[in-house]
C-alpha positions as CSV (number, residue, x, y, z in Angstrom):
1,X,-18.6,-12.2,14.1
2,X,-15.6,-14.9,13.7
3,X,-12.2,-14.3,12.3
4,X,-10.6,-16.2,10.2
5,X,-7.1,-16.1,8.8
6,X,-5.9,-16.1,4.7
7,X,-2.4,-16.6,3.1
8,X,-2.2,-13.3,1.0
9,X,0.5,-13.2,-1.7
10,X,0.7,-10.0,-1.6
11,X,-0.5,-9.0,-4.8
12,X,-2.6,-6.4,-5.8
13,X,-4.0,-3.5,-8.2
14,X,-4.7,0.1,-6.8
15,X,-8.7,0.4,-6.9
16,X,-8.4,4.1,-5.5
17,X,-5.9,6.0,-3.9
18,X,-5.6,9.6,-2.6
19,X,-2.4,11.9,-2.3
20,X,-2.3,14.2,1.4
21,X,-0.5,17.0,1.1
22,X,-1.7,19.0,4.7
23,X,-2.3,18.5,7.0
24,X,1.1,17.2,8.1
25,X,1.7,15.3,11.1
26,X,4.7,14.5,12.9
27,X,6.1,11.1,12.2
28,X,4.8,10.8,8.3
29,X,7.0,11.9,4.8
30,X,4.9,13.9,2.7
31,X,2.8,14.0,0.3
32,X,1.5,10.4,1.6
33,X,0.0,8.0,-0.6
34,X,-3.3,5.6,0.5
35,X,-4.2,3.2,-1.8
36,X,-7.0,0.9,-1.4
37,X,-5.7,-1.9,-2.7
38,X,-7.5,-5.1,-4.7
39,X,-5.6,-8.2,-3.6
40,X,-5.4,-11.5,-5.6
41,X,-7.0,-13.5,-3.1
42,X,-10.5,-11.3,-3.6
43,X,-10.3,-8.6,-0.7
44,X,-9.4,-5.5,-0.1
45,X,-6.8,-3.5,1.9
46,X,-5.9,0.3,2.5
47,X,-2.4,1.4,3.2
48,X,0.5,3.4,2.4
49,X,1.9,3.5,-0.9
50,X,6.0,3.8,-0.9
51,X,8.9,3.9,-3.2
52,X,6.3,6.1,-6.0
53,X,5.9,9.2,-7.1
54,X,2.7,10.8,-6.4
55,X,2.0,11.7,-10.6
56,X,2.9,7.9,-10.8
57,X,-0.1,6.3,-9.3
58,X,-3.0,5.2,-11.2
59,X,-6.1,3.2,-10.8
60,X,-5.5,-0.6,-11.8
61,X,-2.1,0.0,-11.2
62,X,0.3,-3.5,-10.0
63,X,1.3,-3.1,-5.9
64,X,3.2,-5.7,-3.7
65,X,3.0,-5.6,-0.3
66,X,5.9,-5.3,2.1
67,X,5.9,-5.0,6.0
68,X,7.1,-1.8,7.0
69,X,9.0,-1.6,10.6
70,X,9.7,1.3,12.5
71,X,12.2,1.9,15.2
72,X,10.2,0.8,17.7
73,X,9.4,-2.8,16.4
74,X,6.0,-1.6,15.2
75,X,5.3,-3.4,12.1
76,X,2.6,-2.4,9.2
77,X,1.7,-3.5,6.0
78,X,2.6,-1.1,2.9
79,X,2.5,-1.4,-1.1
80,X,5.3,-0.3,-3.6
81,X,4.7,-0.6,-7.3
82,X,5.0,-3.9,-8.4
83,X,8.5,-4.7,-10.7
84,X,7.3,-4.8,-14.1
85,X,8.7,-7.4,-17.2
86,X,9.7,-9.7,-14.0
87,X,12.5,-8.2,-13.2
């Protein structure tokens, strides 16, 4: 197996996506959001889903991906809905 590395934009549409509710962990704001996300450059990624309500979400819907870092300097990628009409 080789790696290989690809320029991502970003970009994406939710192709599934759950909501957790319980059980909770420390260290996480509830309910969470995982999306499994389509990117533009043809693969797929799971994360977190941000800044959206949980009744919000919705297969096919626009993300953008954003790097999430915590207090510690651990950094992770994450989605937010996209900003629709280009604003």
């Amino acid at each position: 197996m080789e790696w290989d590395v690809l320029a991502a934009s970003g970009k994406g549409t939710v192709a599934s996506y759950t909501v957790l509710y319980h059980p909770q962990f420390p260290g996480y704001e509830y309910p969470l959001i995982i999306v499994l996300v389509d990117l533009a450059e043809g693969t797929r990624i799971t994360a977190e889903l941000k800044d959206c309500d949980p009744d919000a979400v919705d297969f096919g819907m626009a993300v953008t991906a954003f790097i999430h870092e915590d207090d510690d300097g651990f950094r992770i990628p994450m989605f937010r809905p996209a900003v629709q009409g280009g604003k």
